[in-house]
C-alpha positions as CSV (number, residue, x, y, z in Angstrom):
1,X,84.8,-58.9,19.9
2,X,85.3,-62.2,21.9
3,X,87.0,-62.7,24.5
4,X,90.6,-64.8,23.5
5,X,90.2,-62.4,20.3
6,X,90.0,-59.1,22.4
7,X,93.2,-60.9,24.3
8,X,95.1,-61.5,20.9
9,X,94.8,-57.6,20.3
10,X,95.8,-56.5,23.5
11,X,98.9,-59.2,23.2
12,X,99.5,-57.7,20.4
13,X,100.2,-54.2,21.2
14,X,102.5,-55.2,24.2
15,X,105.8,-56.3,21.9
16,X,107.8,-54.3,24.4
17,X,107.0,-55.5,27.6
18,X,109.3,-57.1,29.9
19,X,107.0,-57.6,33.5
20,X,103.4,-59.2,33.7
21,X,103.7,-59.6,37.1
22,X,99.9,-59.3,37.8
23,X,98.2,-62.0,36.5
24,X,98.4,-64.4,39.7
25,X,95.6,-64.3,42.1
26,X,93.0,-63.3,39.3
27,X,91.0,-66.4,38.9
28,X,91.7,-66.6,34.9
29,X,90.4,-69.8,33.5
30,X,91.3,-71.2,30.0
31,X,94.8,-71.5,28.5
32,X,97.5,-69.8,28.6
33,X,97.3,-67.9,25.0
34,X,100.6,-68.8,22.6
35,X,100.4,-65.2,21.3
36,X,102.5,-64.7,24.7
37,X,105.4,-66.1,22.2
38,X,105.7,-63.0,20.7
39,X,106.9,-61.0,23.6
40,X,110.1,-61.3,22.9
41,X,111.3,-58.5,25.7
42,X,109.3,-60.4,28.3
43,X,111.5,-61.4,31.5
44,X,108.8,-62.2,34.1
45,X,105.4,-63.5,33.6
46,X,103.5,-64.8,36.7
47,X,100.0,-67.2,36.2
48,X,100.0,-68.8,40.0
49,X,97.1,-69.2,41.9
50,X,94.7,-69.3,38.8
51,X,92.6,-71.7,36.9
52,X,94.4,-72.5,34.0
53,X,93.7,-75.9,32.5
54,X,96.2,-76.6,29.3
55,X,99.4,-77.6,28.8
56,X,102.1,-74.1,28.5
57,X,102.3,-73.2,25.2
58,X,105.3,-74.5,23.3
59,X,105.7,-70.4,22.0
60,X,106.7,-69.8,25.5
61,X,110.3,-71.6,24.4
62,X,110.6,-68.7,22.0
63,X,111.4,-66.3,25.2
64,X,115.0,-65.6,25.4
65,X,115.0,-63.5,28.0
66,X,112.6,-64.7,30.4
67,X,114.0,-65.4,34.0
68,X,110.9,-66.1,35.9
69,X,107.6,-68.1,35.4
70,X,105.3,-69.4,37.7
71,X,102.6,-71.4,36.9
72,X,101.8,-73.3,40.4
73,X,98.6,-73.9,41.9
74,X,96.7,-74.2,39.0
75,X,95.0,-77.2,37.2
76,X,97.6,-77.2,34.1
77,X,100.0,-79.9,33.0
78,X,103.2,-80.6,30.5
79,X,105.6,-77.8,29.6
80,X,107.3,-75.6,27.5
């Protein structure tokens, strides 16, 4: 299994959860994956301090209840 297939599954499986607080600080390079979208109980989600290199996934608007993302010091530009 590849690896942004591998991370599909596993975003798959994590419907109900609201904190993905650690995720900064981890080096990650690539995009941020849309399948993030479908979180819909997600509140926090923290990228800073990676190596992302896309724009934010437009899915990300789909998250009512998210209060917190952070996103700085990495190489990615436009928004949500």
């Amino acid at each position: 299994m590849n690896e942004m297939t591998y991370a599909s599954f596993l975003l798959c499986n994590l419907m109900f959860l609201e904190f993905c607080r650690d995720l900064s600080f981890n080096k990650l390079a690539s995009a941020i994956p849309h399948e993030l979208g479908e979180l819909s109980q997600l509140r926090m989600l923290y990228f800073d301090d990676n190596k992302l290199n896309d724009t934010l996934p437009k899915q990300l608007g789909k998250l009512s209840k998210l209060r917190e993302l952070w996103v700085t010091s990495n190489y990615n530009c436009g928004s949500a």
